[in-house]
N, C-alpha and C positions, 0 to 999 in steps of 0.2 A: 163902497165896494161896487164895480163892475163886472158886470158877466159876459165874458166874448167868448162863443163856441165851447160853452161850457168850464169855462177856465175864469179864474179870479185871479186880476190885476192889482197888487199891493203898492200905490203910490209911494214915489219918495215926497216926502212933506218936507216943511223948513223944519220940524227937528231934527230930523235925520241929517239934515245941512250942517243942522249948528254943530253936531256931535263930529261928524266929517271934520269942520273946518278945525275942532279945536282940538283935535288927533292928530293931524297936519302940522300946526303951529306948534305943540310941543315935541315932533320928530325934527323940528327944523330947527329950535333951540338947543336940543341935547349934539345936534350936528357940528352948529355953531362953536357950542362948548367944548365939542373931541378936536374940533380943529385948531383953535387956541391954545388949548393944554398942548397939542402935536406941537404948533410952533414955539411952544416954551419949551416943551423938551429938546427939540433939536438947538434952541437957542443957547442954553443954559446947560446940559448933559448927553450931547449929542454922540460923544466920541466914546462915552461908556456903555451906551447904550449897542452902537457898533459893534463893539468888542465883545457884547453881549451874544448878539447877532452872529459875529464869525466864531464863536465859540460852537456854536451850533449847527456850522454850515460844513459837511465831509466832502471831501473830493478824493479823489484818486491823485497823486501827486506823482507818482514815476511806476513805472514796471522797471521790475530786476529781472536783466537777461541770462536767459541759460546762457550754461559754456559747450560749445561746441566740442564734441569729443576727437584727443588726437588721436593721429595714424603715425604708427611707431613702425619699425621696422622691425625684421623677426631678432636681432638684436637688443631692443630695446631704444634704439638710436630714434629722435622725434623728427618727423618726416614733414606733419602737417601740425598745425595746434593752434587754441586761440589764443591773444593778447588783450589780456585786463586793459581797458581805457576808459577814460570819463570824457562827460560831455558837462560843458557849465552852461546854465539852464537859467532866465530870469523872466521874475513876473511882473510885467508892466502894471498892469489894473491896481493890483494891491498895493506896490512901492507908491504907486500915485496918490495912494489913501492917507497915506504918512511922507509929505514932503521932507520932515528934517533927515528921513532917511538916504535918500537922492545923492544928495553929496556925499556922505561918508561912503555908500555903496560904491560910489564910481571912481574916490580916490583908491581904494580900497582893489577894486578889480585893475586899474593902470599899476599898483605897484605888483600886482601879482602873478599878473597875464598882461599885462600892457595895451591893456583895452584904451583906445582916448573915450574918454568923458564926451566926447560930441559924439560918438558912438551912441554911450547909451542913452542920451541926449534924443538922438534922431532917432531911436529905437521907441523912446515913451512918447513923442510927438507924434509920430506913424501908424502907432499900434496900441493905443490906452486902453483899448478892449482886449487886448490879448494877454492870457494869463501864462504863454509857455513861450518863449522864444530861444533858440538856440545860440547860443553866444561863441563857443568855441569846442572842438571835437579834437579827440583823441589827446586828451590830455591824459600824464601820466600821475602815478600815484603820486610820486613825490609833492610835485607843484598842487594836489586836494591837499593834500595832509599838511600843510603850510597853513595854505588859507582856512582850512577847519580850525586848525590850532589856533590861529588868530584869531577866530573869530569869539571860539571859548571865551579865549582870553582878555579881548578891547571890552572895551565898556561904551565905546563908539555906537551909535547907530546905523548898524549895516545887517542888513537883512535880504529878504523876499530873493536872495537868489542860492541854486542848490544844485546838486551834481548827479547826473545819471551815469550807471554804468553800461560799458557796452564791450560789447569780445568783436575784437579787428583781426581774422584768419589770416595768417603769417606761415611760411612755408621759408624756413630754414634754409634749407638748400639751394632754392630756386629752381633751378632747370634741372637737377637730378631727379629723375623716375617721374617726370610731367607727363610721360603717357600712361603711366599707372596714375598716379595720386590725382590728378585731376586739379578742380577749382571751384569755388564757390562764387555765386552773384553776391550783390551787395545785403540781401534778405539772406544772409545766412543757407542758402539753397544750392547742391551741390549741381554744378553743370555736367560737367563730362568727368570719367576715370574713377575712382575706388570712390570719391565726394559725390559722387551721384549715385551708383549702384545702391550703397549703403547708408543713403543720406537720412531713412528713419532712425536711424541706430543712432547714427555722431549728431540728430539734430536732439534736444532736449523741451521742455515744455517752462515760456517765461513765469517768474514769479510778481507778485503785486506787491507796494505799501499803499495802504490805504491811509490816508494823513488827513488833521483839522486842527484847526490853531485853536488854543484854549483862551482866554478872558486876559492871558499875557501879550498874545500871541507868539507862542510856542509853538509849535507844530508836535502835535500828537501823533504816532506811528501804529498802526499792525500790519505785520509783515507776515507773508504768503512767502516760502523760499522757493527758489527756482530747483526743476531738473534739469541737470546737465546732461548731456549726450556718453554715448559710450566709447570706448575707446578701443580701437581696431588694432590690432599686432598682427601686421601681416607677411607674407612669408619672403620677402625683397631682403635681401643683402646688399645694403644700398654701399658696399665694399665692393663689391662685384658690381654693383648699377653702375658705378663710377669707374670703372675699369672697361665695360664693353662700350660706355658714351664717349670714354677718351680714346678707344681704336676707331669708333666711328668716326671722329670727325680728326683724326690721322690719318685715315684713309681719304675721307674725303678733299685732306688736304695736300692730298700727294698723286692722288689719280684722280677724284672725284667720282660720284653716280648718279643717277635717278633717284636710287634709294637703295639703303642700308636696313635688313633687319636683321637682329643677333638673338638667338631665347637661349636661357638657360632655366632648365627644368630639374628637378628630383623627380628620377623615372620611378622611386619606390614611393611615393605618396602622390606624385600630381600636383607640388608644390612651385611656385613660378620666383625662380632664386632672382632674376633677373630678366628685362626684357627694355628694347629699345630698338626705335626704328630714326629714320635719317633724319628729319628735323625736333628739337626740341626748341621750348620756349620759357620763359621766367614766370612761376607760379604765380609771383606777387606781381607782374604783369602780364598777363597771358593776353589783351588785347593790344601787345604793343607790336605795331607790324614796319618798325622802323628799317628790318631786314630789306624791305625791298627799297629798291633805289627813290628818293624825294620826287624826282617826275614824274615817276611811271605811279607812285603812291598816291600824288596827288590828283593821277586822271582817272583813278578806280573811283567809281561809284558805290555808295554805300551797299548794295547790293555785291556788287562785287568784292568787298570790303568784306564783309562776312561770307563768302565763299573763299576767301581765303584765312580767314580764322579757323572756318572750318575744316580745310584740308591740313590747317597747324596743328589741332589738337587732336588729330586722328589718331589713333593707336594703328598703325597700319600691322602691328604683327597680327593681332586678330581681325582685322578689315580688310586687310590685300589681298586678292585672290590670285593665284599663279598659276600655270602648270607645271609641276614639280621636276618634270622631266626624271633621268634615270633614281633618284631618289625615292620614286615608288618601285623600283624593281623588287626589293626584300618584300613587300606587301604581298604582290604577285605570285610569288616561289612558296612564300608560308603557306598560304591558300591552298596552291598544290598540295602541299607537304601535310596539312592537314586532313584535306580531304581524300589522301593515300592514292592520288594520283601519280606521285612519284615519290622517291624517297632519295635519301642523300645522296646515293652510288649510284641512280640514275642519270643515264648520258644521252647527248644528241649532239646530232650534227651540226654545223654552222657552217655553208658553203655563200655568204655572205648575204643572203638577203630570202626575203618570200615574196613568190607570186599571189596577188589577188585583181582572180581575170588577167586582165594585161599589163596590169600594172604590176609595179615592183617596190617593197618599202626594205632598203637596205641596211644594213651591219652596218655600222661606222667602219667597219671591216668589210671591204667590198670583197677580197680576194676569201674574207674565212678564218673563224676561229681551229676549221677540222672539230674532232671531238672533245666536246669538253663535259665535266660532270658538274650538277645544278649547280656546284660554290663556285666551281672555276667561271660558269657562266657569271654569277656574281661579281667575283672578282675580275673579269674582262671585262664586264659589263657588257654583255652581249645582245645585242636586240633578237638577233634572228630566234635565239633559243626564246626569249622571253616571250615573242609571239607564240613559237611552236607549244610553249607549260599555257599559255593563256587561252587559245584553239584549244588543248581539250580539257579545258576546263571548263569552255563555252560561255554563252552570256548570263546563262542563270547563276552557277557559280559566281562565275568573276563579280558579276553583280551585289548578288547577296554579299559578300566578302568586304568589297567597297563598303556598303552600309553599315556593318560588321568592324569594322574598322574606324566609321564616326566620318568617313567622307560624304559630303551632300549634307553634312546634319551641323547644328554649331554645337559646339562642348560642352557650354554651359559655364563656362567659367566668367566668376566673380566679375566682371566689368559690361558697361553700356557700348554697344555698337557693332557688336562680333556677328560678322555674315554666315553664311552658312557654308558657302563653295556653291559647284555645280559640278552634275555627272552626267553623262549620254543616258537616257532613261534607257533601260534594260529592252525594252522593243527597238530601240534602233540602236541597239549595239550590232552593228553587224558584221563581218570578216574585217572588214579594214578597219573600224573605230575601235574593233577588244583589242587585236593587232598594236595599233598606237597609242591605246589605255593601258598596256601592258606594263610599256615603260616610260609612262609617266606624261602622255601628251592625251588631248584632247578630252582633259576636264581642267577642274578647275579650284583649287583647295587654298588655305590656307596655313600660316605658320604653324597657328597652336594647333591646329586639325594632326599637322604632320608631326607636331612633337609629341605631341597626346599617346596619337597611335605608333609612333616608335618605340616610346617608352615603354609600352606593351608587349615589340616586339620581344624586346630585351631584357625586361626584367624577372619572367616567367611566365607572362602572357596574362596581365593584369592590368584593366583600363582603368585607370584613377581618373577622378575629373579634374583638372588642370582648375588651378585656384591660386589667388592672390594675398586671399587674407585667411591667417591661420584661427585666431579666435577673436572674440566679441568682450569685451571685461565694461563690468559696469563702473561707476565715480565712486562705489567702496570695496574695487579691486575682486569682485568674485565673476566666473567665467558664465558669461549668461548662452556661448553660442560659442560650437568649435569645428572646426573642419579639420579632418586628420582620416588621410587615408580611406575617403569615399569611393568604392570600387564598385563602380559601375558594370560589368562584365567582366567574363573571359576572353579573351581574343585568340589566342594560341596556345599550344601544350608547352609543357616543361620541353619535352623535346625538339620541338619546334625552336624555342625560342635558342636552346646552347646552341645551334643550327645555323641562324642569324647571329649569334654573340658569335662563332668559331669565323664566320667566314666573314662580318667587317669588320673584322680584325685583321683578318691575311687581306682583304682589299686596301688597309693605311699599309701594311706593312708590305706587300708587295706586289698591291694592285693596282687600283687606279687614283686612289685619295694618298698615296705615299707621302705627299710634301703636308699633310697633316700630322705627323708624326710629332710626338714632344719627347725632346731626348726626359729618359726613366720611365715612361709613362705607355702603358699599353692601349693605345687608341684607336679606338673602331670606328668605321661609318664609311657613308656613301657619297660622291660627287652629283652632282647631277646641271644637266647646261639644258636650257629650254628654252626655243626663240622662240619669240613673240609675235603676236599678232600686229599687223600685217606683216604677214610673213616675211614680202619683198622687201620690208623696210633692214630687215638683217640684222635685228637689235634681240639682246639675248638677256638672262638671267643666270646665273649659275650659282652652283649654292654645295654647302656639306652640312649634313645630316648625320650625329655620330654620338656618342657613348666614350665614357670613358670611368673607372677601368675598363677593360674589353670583358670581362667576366664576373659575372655581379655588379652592375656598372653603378655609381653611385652620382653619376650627369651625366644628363642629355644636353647637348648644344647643335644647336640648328643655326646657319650663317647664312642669309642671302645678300647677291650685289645686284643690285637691279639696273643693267647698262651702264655698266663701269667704266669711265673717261678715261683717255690720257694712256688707251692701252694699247697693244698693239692688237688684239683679236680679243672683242668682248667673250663669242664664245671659247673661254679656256679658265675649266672647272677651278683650275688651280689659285684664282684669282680668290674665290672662298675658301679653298683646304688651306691657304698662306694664312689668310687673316685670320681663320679659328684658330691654326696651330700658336699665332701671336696671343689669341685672346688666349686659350686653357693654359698656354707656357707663364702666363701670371696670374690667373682665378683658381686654379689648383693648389697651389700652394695656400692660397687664400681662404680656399674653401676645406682645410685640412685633407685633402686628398694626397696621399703619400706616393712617391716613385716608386713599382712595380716590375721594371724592367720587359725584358719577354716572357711569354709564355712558349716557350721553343715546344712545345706537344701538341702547338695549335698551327706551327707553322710548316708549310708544306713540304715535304724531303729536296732535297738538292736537285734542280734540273725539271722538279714539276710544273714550274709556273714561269723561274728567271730564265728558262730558254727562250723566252719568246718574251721578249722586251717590247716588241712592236706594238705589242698590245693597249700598252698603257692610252688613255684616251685621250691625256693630252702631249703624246707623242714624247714624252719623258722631257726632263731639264739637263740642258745639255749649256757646257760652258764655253767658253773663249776656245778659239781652235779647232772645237769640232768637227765630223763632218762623217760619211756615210755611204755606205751602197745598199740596194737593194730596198729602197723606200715603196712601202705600204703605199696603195692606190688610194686612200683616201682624199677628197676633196679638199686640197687647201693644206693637206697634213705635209709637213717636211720632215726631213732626222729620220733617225731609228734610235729612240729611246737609249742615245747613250748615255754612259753613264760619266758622274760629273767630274771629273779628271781634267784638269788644266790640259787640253792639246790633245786629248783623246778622241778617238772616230769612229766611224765606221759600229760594223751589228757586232754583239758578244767580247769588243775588244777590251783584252786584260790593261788593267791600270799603268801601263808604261807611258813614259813622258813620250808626246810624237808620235807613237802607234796609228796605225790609221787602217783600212780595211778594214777584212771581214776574218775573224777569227785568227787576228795576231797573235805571236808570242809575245810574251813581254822584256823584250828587247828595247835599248833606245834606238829612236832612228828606223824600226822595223817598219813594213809595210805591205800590202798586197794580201792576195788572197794564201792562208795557212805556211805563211812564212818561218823559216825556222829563227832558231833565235841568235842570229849573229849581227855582233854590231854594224852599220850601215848595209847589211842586206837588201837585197832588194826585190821586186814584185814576182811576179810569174816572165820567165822567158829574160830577167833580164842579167844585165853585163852585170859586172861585180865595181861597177863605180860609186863613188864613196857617196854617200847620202841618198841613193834612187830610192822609189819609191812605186808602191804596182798603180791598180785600176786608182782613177780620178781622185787624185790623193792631193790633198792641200797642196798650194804655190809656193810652199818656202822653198826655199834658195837650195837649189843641188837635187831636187824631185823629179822623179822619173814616172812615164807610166811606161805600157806594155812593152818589149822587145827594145828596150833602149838602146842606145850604144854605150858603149864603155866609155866614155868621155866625162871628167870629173862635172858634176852637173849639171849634163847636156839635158836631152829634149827626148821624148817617145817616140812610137812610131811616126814618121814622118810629121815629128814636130817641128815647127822652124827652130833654128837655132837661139831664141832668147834665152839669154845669160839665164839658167838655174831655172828656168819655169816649164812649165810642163802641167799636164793634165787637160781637163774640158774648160775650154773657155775662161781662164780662171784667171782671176786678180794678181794682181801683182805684190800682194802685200807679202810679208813673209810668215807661214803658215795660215796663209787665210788660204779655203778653197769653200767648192761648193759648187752648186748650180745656177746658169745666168749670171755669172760676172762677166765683169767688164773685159775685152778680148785687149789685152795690152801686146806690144809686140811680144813676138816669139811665142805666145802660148800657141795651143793647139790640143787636139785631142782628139782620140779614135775611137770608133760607135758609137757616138753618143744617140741616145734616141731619138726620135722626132717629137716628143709629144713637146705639145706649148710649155716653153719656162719649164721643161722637166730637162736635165743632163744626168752624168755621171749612167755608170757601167748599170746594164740591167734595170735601168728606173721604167717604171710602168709609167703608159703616155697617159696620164692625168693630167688636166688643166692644172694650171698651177704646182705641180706639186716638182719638188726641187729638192737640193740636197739639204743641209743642213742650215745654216743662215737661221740659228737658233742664238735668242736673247741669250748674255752671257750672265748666267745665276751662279755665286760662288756662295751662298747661305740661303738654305731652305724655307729659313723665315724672315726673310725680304722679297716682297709679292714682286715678282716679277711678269714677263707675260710671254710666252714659249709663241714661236709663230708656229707652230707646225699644225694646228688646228681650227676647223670650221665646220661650223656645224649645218646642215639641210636639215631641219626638220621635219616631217610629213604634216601634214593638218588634214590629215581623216577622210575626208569625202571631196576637200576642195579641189584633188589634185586630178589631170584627164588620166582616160585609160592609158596613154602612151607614156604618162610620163613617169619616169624613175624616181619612187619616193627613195630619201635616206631618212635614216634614223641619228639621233645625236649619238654622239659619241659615248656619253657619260651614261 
């Protein structure tokens, strides 16, 4: 032993060697011997031993997919839902373990799916490590349940392959209610429309087997079940979806637009029966944009590609934003009405327009309603009055009310992507912008904003929140979530609202929405025409907003046409009161809503309202042969609202065939100003020759005007003498007249005025405005398109101090 720094060093000696090496030599023998005995095992018992091994060995072999929950319709009708499919599934590694298996598996999958054998040939040479490969998708039950059976049943060897299930979302209908129901990606995940909003509800949570082959190799099972998703019943009558998507695209195929949107509502719950705007697409293809032409498809960039998916799948009834034009009038008037600014029997004047500074925003009526009481202002649709209720109610008022109302705010209802509108913030509301916020210009809303808050006016002044799906049911049918009748505020009094329910009643029936009428049916609502930004470009929107019954109303329908083609003047309201009155004259019925006929206690005494026909905003529907004196100054307006009489003209004229002038009898052949009633009569001052006729009276054959001669039908004052014509400037057809026709020989005519394209007796010198030369309408519910109307908008603050705003008509 040695001592270093205190420390003893214990030498290794050669015993310690010998002990070492002979500890070593028998680890190296017993190694020897494990590895002999190994290759005897695998030599001699390898494959039991294996089996031994994968008895022991668990994996996870499939996940079992939840089911996707459907969307039914408030019917019961299935809208969206998924579809049971299999996927066949094989395992290379393991089949490779067991070659006699190979062949029988592969004859086996060609007879039963018509897989070739070099298939899974190239599939085990490619992929020997892979234990999952997908062989074939969306297979149906039938063709599994074959092959399971068989497989029970051979005594063959065919194995290692097995079947997953998977839910493939299928949409029935296809393009019915695709801006409601929406669409799902490939992961089960909704995109857009009722499959997105609600996509925690309809998605479910997958289930597991957990599987291990036993010492047979069998494959042992425990199964985890799957939740499925729940199932949505929501409040679409896809009976009515499919009724307002086949007048959209009638319309569109017979005048064309921009765009089409139609809602129909339950004003007493907030329930959305229906809705649909101008383009639709096919559920189970919604990225097929085959619609646009192959060139022009083909030079869209992928970028651009999806901005046009996206403006496919918009729901533009709750994303458009508009200005509603005279359709907000009734909002304006309730306001008053409640805050006892004025009450029903209050009146004002209408001398065609108001000054702010030196500017002027005009009547659709330049010359003047005179006095009218708040309904009749309604039912004229009057701007000037609506400025003057809106002035004192001021911008806090008006303000608040807006808000009050749900404009500038979105609804809340059930779907992904609904804007909010815009409104002039309350500090710069000033004279001129409450002025043309009165009646419906210079903000900016949307559909379901506007049916929401109609539905309030009308129903007793109760705001429901506008909603799509009625309740939530779980996969063992109990109600886990319901929507019913969420009343969010009061909006107006009971009084208030019979107020609005009395007076757009008398606006279909003898105001300005008239051609909305459905014969049995007491139909209410409002027109309204509102051009578009940029102003100069002259492109409009028009629309009807309305109820029906008129009294307790049981729907709400809202119509917009956004730059209607193929017409003869976009701005003319009636181009929406046509196509509602088409849509409720078949979803009525539909929707058990019973004929009603009138409420004759709502409608206004004889001579209260029908004197003044002028009024109507889109110059009334006037038919073949028409024609008129004393035409309204309005911009671009012709006619005087006659009424639809084959050959009928002229203001107040009685239903006689030929009649013409102002204030005939109903005589045939009569004519001129307060004629009496004898056959071939004739105008003021004239002869007693057979067929004359007075002031600028249609060119049929034997027509006189003022002071004729007695000459069987000569010619007026110092008419020339052409055979049978007579009047201003007028055509030669037989009974055509009018303003600006063609000077054929012998016409002629006396005083006529000077103003541009304006003739006939007394016409006020408006640009444009002329006699009659009104489209010929012989049925109320065929959209036709009246010329006698054009709309000037105002836009608020754009306009200088010199220049003369108008207001629409509607």
């Amino acid at each position: 032993m040695e001592k270093t720094s205190g420390k003893t060093i214990k030498k290794f000696n050669s015993r310690m060697q010998a002990r070492l090496l002979l500890v070593f030599c028998v680890i190296t023998l017993l190694l020897l011997g494990l590895m002999g005995r190994l290759i005897y095992i695998m030599q001699t018992d390898g494959e039991r031993y294996a089996k031994q091994v994968l008895s022991r060995q668990s994996k996870v072999s499939k996940i079992l997919p939840y089911k996707r929950g459907d969307i039914l319709d408030r019917n019961g009708s299935v809208m969206a839902t998924s579809e049971l499919q299999y996927r066949l599934v094989l395992d290379p590694l393991r089949i490779l373990l067991y070659e006699d298996y190979i062949i029988p598996t592969q004859n086996a999958l060609k007879e039963y799916f018509g897989i070739d054998p070099q298939e899974i040939q190239s599939i085990l040479e490619s992929r020997p490590e892979s234990q999952y490969v997908i062989l074939r998708k969306n297979l149906k039950f039938d063709q599994v349940k074959k092959f399971e059976t068989m497989m029970d049943e051979t005594k063959e060897k065919i194995g290692f392959v097995w079947f997953e299930e998977e839910y493939i979302r299928t949409y029935p209908y296809n393009t019915l209610a695709s801006d409601i129901i929406g669409f799902t990606t490939a992961d089960n995940r909704g995109l857009v429309g009722i499959e997105r909003y609600y996509d925690e509800y309809l998605n479910g949570t997958n289930g597991r087997i957990y599987g291990y082959y036993d010492s047979s190799l069998n494959i042992e099972r425990i199964v985890k079940s799957p939740k499925n998703g729940d199932t949505l019943v929501t409040t679409i009558d896809l009976n009515i979806q499919r009724i307002i998507q086949k007048h959209i695209k009638e319309f569109n195929s017979e005048f064309g637009s921009k765009n089409i949107g139609i809602l129909v509502m339950d004003p007493n719950n907030g329930e959305i029966i229906a809705m649909a705007s101008n383009q639709e697409y096919d559920l189970n293809s919604p990225r097929d944009l085959s619609f646009i032409p192959e060139d022009e498809l083909s030079a869209l960039t992928e970028e651009q590609k999806i901005e046009q998916l996206n403006i496919l799948w918009k729901n533009d009834v709750i994303s458009f934003g508009f200005e509603p034009g005279s359709t907000f009038k009734p909002f304006t008037i309730a306001a008053a009405l409640e805050e006892g600014i004025l009450t029903e029997n209050s009146t004002f004047y209408c001398d065609g327009g108001e000054y702010f500074g030196n500017s002027r925003i005009s009547c659709h009526k330049e010359t003047g309603h005179g006095e009218l009481t708040v309904g009749e202002a309604l039912i004229k649709s009057c701007n000037d009055i609506l400025m003057q209720i809106a002035a004192l109610e001021g911008r806090d008022i008006f303000f608040s009310y807006e808000n009050h109302f749900g404009f500038g705010h979105k609804t809340g209802i059930d779907l992904p992507g609904e804007e909010a509108g815009l409104l002039i913030a309350k500090d710069n509301l000033n004279a001129t912008e409450l002025a043309t916020s009165s009646f419906g210009q210079s903000m900016n809303v949307t559909m379901i904003q506007m049916a929401a808050a109609y539905a309030s006016l009308v129903n007793g002044g109760n705001y429901y929140a506008p909603h799509v799906v009625k309740k939530i049911v779980n996969e063992k049918g109990a109600t886990i979530k319901e929507n019913n009748q969420i009343l969010i505020r009061q909006t107006v009094s009971e009084e208030t609202s019979e107020f609005i329910q009395k007076y757009m009643y008398q606006t279909v029936e003898v105001g300005t929405a008239r051609t909305a009428k459905v014969p049995g049916y007491t139909i209410a609502g409002k027109t309204g025409t509102a051009q578009k930004y940029p102003r100069e470009a002259k492109t409009f929107l028009v629309s009807f907003l309305g109820h029906v019954p008129a009294i307790n109303p049981e729907v709400v329908i809202f119509v917009i046409v956004d730059e209607p083609q193929k017409v003869v003047k976009q701005a003319d309201s009636t181009i929406a009161t046509k196509l509602a009155a088409r849509v409720l004259n078949e979803i009525l019925p539909a929707l058990g809503v019973f004929p009603d006929g009138e409420i004759d206690y709502l409608l206004p005494e004889d001579g209260d309202i029908e004197a003044e026909d002028e009024i109507w905003e889109t110059g009334g529907f006037t038919d073949t042969g028409s024609s008129g004196n004393d035409n309204s100054t309005d911009t671009d307006n012709t006619g005087t609202n006659n009424s639809s009489d084959t050959g009928s003209s002229g203001n107040d004229n009685s239903a006689g065939t030929g009649n013409s002038g102002n204030d005939n009898s109903a005589s045939t052949g009569n004519s001129g100003n307060d004629n009496s009633a004898s056959t071939s009569s004739s105008g003021n001052n004239n002869s007693a020759g057979t067929g004359n006729s007075g002031n600028d009276n249609s060119a049929g054959t034997g027509n006189l005007g003022n002071d004729n001669s007695a000459d069987t039908g000569s010619s007026g004052n110092d008419n020339s003498a052409g055979t049978g014509k007579s009047g201003n400037n007028n055509s030669t057809g037989t009974s055509i007249s009018g303003n600006n026709n063609s000077t054929d020989t012998g016409n002629s005519g006396t005083n006529n005025s000077t103003s541009t394209g304006g003739s006939g007796t007394n016409n006020s010198a408006d640009t444009d405005n002329a006699g009659n030369n009104n489209s010929s309408a012989t049925d109320d519910n065929n959209i036709s398109i009246n010329e006698n109307e054009e709309i000037n908008t105002p836009s608020g603050t754009e306009n200088s101090e010199t220049e003369s705003l108008r207001g629409t008509e509607d």
